[in-house]
PyMOL Python script that loads the backbone (N, CA, C, O; Angstrom):
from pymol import cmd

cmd.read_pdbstr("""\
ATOM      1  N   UNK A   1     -51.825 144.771 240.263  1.00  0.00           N
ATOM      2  CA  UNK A   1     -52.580 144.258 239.139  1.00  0.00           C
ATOM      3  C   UNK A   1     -51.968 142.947 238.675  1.00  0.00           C
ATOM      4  O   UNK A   1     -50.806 142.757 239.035  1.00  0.00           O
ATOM      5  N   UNK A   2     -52.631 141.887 237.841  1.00  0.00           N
ATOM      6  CA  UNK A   2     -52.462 140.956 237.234  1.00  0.00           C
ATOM      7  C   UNK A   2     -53.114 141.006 236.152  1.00  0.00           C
ATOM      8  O   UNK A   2     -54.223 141.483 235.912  1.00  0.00           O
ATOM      9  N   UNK A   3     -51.967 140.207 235.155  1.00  0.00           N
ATOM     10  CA  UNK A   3     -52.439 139.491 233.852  1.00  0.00           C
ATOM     11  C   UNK A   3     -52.910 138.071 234.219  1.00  0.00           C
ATOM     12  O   UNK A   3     -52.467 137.159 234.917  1.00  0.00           O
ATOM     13  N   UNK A   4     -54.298 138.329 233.237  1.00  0.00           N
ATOM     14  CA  UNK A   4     -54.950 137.065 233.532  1.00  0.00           C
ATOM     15  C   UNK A   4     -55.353 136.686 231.760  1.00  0.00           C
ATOM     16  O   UNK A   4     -55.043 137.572 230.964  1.00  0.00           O
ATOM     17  N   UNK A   5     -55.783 135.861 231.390  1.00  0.00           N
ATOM     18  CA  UNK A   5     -56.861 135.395 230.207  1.00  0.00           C
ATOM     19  C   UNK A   5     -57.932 135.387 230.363  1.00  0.00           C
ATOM     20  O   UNK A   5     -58.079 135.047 231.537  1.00  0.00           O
ATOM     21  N   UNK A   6     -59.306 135.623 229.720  1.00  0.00           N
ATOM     22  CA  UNK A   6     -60.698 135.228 229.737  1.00  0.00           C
ATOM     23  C   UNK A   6     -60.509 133.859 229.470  1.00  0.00           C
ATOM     24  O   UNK A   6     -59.683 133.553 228.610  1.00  0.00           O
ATOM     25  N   UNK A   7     -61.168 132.945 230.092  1.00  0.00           N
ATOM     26  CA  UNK A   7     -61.442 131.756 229.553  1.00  0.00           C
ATOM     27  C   UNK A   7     -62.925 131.318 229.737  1.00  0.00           C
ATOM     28  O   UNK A   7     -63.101 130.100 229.694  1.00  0.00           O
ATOM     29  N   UNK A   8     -63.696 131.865 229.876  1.00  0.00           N
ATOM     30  CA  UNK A   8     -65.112 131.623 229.769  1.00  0.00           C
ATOM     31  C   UNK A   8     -65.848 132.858 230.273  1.00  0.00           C
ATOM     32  O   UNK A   8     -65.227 133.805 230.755  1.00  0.00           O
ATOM     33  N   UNK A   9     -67.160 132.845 230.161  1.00  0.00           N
ATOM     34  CA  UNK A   9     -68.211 133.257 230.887  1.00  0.00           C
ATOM     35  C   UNK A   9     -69.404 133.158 231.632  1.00  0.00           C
ATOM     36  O   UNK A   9     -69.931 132.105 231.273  1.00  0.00           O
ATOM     37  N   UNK A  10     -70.031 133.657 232.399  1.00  0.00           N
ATOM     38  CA  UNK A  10     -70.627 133.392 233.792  1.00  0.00           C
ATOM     39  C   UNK A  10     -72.198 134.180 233.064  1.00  0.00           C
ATOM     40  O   UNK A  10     -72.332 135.172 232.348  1.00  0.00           O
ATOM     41  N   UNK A  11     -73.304 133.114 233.701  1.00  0.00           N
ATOM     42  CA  UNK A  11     -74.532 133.798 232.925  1.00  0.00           C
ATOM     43  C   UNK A  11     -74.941 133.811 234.492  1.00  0.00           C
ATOM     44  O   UNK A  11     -74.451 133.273 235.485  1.00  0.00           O
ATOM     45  N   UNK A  12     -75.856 134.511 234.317  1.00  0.00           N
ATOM     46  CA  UNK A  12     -76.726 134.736 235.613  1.00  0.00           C
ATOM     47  C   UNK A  12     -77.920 135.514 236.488  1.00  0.00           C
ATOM     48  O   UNK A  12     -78.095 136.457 237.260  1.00  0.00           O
ATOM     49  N   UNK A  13     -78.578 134.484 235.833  1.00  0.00           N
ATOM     50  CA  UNK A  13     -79.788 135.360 235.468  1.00  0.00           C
ATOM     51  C   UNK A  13     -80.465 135.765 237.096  1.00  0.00           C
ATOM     52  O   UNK A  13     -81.587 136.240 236.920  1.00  0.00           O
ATOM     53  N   UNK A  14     -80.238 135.732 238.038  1.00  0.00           N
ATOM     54  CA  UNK A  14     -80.340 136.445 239.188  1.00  0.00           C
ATOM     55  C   UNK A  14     -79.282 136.515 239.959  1.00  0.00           C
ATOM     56  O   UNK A  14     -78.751 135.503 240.416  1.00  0.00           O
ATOM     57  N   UNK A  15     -78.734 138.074 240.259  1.00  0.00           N
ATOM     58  CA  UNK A  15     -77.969 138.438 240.521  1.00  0.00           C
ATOM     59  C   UNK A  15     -77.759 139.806 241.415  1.00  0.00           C
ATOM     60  O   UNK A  15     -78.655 140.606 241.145  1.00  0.00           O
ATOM     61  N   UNK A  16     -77.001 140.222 242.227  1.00  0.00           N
ATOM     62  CA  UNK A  16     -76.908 141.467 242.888  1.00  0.00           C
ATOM     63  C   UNK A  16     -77.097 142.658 242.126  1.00  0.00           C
ATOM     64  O   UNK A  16     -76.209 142.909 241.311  1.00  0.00           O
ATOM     65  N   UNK A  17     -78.026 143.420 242.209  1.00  0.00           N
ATOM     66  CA  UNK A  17     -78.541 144.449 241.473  1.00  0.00           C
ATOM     67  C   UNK A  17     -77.350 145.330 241.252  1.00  0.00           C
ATOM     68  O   UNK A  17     -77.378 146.128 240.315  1.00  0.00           O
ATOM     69  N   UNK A  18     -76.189 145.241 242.127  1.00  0.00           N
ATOM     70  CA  UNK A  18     -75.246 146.119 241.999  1.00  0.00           C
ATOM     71  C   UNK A  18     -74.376 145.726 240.446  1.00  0.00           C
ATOM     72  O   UNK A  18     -73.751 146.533 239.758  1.00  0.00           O
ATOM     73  N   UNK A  19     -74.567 144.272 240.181  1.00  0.00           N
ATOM     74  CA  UNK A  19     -74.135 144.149 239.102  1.00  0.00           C
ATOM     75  C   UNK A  19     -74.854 144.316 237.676  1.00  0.00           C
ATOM     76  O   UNK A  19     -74.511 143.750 236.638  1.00  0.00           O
ATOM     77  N   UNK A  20     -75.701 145.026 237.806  1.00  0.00           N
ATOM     78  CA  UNK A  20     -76.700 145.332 236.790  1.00  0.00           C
ATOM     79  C   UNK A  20     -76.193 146.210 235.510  1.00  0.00           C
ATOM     80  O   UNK A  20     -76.314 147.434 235.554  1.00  0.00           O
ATOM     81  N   UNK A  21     -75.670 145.619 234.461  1.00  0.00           N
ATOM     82  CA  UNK A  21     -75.184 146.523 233.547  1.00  0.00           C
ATOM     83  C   UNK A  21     -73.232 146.041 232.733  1.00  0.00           C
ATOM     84  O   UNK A  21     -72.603 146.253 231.696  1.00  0.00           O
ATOM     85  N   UNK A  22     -73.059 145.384 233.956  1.00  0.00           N
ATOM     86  CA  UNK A  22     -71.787 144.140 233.802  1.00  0.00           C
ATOM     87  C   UNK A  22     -71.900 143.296 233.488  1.00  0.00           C
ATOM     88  O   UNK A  22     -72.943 142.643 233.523  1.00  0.00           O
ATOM     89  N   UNK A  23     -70.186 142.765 232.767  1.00  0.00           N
ATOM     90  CA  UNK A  23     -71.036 141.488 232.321  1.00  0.00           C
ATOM     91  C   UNK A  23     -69.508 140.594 232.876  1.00  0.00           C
ATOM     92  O   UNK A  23     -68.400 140.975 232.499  1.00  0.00           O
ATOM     93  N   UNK A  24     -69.684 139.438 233.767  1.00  0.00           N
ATOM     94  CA  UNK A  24     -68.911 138.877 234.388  1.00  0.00           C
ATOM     95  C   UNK A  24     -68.571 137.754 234.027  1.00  0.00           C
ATOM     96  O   UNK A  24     -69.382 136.827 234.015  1.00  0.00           O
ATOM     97  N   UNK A  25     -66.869 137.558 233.535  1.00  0.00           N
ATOM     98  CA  UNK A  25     -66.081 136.511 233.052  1.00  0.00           C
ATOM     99  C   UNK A  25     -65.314 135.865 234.030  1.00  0.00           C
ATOM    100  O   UNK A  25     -64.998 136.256 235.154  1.00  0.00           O
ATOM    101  N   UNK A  26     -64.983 134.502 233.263  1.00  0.00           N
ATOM    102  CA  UNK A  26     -64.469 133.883 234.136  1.00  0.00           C
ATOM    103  C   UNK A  26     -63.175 134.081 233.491  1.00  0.00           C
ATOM    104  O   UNK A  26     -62.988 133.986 232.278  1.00  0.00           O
ATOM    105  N   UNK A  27     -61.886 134.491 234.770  1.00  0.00           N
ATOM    106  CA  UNK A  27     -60.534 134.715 234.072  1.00  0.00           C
ATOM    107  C   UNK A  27     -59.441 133.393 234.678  1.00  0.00           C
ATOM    108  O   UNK A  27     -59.771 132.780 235.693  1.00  0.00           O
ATOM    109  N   UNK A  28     -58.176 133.063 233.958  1.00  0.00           N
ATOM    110  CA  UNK A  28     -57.782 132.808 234.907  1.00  0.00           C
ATOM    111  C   UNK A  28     -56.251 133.608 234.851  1.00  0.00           C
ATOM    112  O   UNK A  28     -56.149 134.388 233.904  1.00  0.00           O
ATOM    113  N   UNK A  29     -54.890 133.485 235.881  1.00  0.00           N
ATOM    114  CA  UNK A  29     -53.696 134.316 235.824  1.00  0.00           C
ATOM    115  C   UNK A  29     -52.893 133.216 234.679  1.00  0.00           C
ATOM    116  O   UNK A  29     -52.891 132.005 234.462  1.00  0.00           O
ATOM    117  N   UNK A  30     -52.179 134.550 234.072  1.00  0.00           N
ATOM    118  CA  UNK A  30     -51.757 134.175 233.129  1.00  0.00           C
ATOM    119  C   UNK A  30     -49.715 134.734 233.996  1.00  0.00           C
ATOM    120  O   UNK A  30     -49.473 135.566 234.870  1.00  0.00           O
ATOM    121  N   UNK A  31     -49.015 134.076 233.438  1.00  0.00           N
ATOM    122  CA  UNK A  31     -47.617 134.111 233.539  1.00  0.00           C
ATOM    123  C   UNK A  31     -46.774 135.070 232.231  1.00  0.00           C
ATOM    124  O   UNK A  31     -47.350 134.727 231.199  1.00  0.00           O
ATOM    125  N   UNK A  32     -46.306 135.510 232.077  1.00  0.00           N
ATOM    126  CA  UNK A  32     -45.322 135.978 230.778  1.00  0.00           C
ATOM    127  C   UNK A  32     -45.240 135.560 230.028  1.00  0.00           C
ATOM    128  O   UNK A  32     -45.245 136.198 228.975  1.00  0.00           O
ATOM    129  N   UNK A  33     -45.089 133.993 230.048  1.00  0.00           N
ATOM    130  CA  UNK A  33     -44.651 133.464 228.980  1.00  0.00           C
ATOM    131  C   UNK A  33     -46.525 132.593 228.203  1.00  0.00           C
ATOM    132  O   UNK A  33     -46.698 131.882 227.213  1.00  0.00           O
ATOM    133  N   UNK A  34     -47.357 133.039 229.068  1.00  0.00           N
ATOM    134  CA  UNK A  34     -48.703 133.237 228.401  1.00  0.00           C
ATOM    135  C   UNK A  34     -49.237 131.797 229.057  1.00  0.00           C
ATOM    136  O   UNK A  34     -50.304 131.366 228.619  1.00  0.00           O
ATOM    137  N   UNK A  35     -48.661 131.170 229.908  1.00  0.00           N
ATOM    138  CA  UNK A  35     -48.988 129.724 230.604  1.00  0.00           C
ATOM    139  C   UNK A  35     -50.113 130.699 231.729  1.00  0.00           C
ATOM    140  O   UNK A  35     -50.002 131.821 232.223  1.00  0.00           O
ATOM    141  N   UNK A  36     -51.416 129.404 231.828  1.00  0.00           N
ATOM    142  CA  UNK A  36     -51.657 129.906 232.795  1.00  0.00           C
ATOM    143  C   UNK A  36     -51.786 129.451 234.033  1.00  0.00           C
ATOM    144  O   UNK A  36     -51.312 128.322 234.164  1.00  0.00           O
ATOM    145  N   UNK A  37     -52.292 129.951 235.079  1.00  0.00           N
ATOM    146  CA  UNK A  37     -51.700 129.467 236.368  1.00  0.00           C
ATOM    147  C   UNK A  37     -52.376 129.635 237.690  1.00  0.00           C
ATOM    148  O   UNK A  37     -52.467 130.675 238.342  1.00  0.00           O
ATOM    149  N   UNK A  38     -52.935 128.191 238.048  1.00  0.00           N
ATOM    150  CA  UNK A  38     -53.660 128.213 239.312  1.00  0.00           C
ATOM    151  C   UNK A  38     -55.591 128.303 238.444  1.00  0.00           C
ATOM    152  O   UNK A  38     -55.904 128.194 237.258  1.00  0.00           O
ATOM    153  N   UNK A  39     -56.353 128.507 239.525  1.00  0.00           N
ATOM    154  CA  UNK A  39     -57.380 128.267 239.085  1.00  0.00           C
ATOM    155  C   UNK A  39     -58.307 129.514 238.295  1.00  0.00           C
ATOM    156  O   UNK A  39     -57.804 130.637 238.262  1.00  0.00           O
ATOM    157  N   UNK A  40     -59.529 129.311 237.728  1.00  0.00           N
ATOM    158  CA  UNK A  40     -59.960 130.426 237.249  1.00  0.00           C
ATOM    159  C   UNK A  40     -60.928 131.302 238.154  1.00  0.00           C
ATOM    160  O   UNK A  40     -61.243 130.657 239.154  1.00  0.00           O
ATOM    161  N   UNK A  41     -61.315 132.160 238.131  1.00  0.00           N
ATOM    162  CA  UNK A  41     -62.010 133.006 238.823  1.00  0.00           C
ATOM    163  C   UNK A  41     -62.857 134.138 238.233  1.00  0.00           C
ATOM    164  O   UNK A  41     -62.640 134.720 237.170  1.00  0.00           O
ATOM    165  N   UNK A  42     -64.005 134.385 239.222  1.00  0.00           N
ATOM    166  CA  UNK A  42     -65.095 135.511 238.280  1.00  0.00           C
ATOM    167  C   UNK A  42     -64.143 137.295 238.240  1.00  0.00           C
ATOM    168  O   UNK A  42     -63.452 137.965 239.007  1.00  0.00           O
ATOM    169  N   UNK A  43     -64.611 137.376 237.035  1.00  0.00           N
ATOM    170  CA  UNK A  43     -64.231 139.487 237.623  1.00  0.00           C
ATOM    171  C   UNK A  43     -65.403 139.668 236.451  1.00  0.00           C
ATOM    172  O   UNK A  43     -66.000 138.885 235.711  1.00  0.00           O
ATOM    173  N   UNK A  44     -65.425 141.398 236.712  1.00  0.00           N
ATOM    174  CA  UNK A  44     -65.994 141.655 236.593  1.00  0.00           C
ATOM    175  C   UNK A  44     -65.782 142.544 235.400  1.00  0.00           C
ATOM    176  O   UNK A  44     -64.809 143.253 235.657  1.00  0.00           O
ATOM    177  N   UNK A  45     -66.551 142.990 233.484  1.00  0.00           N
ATOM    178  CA  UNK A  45     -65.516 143.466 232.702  1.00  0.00           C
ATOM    179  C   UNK A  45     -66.246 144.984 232.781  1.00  0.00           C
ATOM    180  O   UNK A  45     -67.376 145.441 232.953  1.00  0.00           O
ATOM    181  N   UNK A  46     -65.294 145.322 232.617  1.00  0.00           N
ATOM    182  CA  UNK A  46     -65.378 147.181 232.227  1.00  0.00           C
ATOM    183  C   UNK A  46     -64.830 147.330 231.344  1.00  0.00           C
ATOM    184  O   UNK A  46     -64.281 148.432 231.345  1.00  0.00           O
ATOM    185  N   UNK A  47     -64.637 146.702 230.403  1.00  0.00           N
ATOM    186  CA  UNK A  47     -63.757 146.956 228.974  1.00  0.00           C
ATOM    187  C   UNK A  47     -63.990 146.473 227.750  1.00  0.00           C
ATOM    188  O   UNK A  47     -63.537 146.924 226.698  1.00  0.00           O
ATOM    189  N   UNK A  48     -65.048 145.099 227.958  1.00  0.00           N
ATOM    190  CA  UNK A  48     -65.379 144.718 226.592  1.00  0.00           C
ATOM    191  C   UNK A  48     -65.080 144.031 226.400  1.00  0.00           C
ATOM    192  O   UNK A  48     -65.351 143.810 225.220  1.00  0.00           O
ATOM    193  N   UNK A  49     -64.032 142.552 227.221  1.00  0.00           N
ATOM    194  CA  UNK A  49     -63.020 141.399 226.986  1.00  0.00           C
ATOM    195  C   UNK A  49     -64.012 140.575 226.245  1.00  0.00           C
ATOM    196  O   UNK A  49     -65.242 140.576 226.262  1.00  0.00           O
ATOM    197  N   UNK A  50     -63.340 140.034 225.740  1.00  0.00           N
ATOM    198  CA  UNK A  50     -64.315 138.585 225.389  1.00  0.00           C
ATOM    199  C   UNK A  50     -63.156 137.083 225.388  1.00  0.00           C
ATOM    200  O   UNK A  50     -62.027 137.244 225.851  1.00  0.00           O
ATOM    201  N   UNK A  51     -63.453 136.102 225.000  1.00  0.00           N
ATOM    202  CA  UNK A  51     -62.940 134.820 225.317  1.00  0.00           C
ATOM    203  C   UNK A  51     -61.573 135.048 224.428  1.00  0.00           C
ATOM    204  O   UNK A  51     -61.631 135.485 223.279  1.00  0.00           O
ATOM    205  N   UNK A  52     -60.286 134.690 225.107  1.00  0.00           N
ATOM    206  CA  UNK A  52     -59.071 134.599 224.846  1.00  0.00           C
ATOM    207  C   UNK A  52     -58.237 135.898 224.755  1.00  0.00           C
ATOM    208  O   UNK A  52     -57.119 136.023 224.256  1.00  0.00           O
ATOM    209  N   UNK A  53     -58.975 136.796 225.314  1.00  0.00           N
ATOM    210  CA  UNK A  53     -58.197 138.200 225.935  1.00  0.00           C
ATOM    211  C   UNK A  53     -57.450 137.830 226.716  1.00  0.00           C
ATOM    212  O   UNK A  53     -57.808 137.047 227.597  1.00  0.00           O
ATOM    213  N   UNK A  54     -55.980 138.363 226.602  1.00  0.00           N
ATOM    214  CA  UNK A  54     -55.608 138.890 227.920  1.00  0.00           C
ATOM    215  C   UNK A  54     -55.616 140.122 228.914  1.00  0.00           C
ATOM    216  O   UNK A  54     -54.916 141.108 228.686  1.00  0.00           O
ATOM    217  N   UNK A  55     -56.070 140.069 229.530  1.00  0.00           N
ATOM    218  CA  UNK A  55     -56.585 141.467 230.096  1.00  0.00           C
ATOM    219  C   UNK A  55     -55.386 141.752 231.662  1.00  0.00           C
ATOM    220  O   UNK A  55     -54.441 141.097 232.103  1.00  0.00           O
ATOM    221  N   UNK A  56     -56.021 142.979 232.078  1.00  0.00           N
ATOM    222  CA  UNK A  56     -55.280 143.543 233.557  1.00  0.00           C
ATOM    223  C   UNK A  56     -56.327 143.178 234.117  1.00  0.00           C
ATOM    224  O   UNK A  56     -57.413 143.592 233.711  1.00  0.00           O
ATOM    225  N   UNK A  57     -56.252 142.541 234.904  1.00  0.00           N
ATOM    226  CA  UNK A  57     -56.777 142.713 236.432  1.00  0.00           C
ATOM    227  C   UNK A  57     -56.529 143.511 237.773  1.00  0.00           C
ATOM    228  O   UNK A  57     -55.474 143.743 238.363  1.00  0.00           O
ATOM    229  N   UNK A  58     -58.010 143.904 238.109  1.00  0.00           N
ATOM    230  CA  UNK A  58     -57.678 144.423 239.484  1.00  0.00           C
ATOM    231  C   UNK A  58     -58.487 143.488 240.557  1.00  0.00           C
ATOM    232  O   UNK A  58     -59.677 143.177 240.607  1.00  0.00           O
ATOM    233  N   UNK A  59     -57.233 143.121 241.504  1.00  0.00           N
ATOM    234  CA  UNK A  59     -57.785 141.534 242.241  1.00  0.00           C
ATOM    235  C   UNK A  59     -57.863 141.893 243.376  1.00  0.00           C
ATOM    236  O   UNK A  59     -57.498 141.054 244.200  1.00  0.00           O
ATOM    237  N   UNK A  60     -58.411 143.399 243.978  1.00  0.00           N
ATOM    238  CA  UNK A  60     -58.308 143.838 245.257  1.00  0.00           C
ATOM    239  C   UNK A  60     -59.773 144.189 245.565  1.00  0.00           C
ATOM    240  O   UNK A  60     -60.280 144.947 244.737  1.00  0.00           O
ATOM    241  N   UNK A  61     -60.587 143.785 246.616  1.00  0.00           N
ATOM    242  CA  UNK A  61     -61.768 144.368 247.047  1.00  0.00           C
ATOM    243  C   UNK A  61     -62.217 145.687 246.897  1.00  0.00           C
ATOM    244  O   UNK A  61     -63.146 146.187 246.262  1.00  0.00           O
ATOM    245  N   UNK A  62     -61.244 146.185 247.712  1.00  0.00           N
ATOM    246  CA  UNK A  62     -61.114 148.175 248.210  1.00  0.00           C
ATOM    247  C   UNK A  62     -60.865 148.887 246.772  1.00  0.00           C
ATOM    248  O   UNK A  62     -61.736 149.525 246.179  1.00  0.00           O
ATOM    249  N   UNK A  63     -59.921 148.738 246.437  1.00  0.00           N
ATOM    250  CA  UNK A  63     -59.498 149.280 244.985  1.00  0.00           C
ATOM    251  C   UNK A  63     -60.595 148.952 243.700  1.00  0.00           C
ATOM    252  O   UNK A  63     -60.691 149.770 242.786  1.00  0.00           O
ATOM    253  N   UNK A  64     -61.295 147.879 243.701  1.00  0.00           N
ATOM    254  CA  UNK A  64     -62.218 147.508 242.623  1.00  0.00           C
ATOM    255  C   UNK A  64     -63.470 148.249 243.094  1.00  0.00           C
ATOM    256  O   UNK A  64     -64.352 148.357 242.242  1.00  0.00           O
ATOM    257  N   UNK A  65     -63.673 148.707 244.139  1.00  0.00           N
ATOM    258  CA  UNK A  65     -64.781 149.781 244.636  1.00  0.00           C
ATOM    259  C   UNK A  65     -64.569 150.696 244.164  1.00  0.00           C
ATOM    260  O   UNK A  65     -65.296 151.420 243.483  1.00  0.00           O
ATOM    261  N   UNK A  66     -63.158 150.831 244.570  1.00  0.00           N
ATOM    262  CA  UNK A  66     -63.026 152.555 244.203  1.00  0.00           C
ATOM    263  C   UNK A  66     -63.182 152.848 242.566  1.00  0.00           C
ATOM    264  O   UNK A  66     -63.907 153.782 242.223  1.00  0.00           O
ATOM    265  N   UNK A  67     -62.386 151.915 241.395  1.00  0.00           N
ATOM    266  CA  UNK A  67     -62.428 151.967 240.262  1.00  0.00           C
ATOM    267  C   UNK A  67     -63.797 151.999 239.659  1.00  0.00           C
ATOM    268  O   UNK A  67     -64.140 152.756 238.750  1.00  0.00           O
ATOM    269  N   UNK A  68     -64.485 151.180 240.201  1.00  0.00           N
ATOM    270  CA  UNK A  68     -65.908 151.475 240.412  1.00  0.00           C
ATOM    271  C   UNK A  68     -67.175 152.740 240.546  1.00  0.00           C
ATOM    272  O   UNK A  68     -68.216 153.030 239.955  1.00  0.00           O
ATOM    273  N   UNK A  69     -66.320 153.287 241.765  1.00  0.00           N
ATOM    274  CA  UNK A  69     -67.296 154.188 242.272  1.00  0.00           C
ATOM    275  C   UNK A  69     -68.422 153.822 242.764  1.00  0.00           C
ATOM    276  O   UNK A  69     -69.540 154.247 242.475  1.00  0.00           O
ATOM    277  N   UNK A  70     -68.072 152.869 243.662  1.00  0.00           N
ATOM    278  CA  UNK A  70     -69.570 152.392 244.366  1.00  0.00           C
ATOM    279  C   UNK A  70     -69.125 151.232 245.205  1.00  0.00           C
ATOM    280  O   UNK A  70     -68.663 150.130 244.911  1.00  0.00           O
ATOM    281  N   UNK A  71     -69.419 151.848 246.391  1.00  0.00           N
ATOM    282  CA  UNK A  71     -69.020 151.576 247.612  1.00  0.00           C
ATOM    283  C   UNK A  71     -69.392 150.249 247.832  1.00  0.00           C
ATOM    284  O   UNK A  71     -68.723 149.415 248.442  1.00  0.00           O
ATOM    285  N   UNK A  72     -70.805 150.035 247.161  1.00  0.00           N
ATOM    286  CA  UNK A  72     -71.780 148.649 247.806  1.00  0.00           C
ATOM    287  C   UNK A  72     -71.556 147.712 246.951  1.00  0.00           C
ATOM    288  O   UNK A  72     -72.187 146.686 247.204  1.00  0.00           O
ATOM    289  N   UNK A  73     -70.796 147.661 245.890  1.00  0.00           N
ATOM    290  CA  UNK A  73     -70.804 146.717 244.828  1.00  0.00           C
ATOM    291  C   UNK A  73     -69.742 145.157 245.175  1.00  0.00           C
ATOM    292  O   UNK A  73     -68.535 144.989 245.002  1.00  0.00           O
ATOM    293  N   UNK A  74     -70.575 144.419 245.596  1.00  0.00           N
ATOM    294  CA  UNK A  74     -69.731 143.175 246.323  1.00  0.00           C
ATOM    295  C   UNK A  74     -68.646 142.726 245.186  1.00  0.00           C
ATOM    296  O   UNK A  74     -69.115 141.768 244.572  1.00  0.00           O
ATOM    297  N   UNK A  75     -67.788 142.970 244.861  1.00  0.00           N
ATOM    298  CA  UNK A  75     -66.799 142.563 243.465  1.00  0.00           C
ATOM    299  C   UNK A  75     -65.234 142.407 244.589  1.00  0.00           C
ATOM    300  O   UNK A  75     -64.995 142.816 245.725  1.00  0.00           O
ATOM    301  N   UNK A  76     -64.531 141.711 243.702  1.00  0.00           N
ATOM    302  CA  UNK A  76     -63.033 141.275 244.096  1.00  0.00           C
ATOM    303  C   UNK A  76     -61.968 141.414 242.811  1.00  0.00           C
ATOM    304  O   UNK A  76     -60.749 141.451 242.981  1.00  0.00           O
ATOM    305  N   UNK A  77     -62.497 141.472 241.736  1.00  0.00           N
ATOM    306  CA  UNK A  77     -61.842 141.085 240.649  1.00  0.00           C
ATOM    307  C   UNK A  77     -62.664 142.070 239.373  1.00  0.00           C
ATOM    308  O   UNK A  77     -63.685 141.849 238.723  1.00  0.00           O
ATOM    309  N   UNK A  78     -61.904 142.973 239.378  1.00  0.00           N
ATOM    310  CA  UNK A  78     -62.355 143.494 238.012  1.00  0.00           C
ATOM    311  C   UNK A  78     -60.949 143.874 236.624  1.00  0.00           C
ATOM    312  O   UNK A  78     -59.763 144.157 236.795  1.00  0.00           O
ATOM    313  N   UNK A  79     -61.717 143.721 235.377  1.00  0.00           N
ATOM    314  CA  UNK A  79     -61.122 144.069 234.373  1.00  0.00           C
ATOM    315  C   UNK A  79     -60.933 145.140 234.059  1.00  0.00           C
ATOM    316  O   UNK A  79     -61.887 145.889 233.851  1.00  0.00           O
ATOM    317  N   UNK A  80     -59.546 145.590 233.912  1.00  0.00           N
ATOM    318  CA  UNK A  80     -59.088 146.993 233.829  1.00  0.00           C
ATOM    319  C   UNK A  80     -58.625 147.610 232.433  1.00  0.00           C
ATOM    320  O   UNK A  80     -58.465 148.791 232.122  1.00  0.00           O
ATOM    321  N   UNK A  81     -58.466 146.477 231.711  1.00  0.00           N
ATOM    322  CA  UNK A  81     -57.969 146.718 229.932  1.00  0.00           C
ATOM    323  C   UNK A  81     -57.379 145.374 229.786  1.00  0.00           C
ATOM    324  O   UNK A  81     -57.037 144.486 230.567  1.00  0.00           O
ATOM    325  N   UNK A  82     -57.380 145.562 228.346  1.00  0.00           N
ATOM    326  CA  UNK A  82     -57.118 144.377 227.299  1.00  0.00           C
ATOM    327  C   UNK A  82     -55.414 144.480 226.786  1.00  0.00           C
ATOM    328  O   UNK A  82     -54.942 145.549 226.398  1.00  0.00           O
ATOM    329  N   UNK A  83     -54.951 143.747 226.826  1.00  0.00           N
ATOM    330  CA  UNK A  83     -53.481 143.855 226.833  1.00  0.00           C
ATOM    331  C   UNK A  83     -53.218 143.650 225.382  1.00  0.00           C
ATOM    332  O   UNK A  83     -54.038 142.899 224.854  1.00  0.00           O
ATOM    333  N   UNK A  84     -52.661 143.931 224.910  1.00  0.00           N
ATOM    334  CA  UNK A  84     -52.171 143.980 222.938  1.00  0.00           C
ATOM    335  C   UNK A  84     -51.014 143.330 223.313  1.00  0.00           C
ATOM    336  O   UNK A  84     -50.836 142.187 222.892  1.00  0.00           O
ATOM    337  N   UNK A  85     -50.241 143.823 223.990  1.00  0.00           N
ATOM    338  CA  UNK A  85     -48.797 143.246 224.010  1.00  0.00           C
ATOM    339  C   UNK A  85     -47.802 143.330 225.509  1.00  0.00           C
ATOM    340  O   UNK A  85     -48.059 143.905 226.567  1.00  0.00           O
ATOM    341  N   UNK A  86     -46.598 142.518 225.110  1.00  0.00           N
ATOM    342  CA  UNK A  86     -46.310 142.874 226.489  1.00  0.00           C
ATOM    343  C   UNK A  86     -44.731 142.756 226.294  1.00  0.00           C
ATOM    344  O   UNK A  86     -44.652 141.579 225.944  1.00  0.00           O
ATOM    345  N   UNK A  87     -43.350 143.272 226.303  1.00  0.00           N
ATOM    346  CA  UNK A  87     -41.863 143.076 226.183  1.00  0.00           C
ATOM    347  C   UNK A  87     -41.335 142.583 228.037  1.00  0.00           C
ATOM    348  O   UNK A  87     -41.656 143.159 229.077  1.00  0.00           O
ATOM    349  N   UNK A  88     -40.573 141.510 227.880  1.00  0.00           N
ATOM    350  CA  UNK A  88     -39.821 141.510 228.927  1.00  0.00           C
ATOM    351  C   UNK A  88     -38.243 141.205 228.377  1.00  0.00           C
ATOM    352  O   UNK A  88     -38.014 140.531 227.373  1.00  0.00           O
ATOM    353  N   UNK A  89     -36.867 142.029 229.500  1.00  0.00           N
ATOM    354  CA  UNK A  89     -35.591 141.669 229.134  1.00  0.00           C
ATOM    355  C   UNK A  89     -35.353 141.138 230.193  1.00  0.00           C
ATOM    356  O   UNK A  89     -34.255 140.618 230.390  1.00  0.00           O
TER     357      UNK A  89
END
""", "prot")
cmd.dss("prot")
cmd.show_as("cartoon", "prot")
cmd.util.cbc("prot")
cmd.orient("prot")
């Protein structure tokens, strides 16, 4: 998994029926110290994010199926929860 940020969102008004009921942000990876890093990318939310979340990501094909439950759903990147906080030593 990765921490990422919402930094926008993706409208789209024709789209893979598999995504029917989602609503798909654009995230990008976020670092610890809350910098973020490299470019942004679509996922997909199951949680409710909205703009300036930091959320979990799941950035795996196979695994975002499975979290899913649906085999046919073309996704790479889905949102797994909203992060409140985070400690590092």
């Amino acid at each position: 998994m990765k921490i990422a940020t919402v930094t926008g969102s993706v409208v789209s008004t024709l789209k893979n029926p598999e995504f029917v009921g989602y609503k798909l942000l654009l995230v990008t990876d976020t670092d610890l110290d809350g910098s973020l890093l490299g470019d942004p990318y679509i996922a997909l939310d199951t949680v409710d994010a909205g703009q300036g979340d930091r959320v979990l990501i799941n950035k795996e094909g196979g695994g975002a199926r499975l979290l899913l439950d649906n085999p046919r759903i073309p996704v790479q990147a889905v949102i797994v929860g909203v992060v409140d906080d985070w400690h590092t030593e």
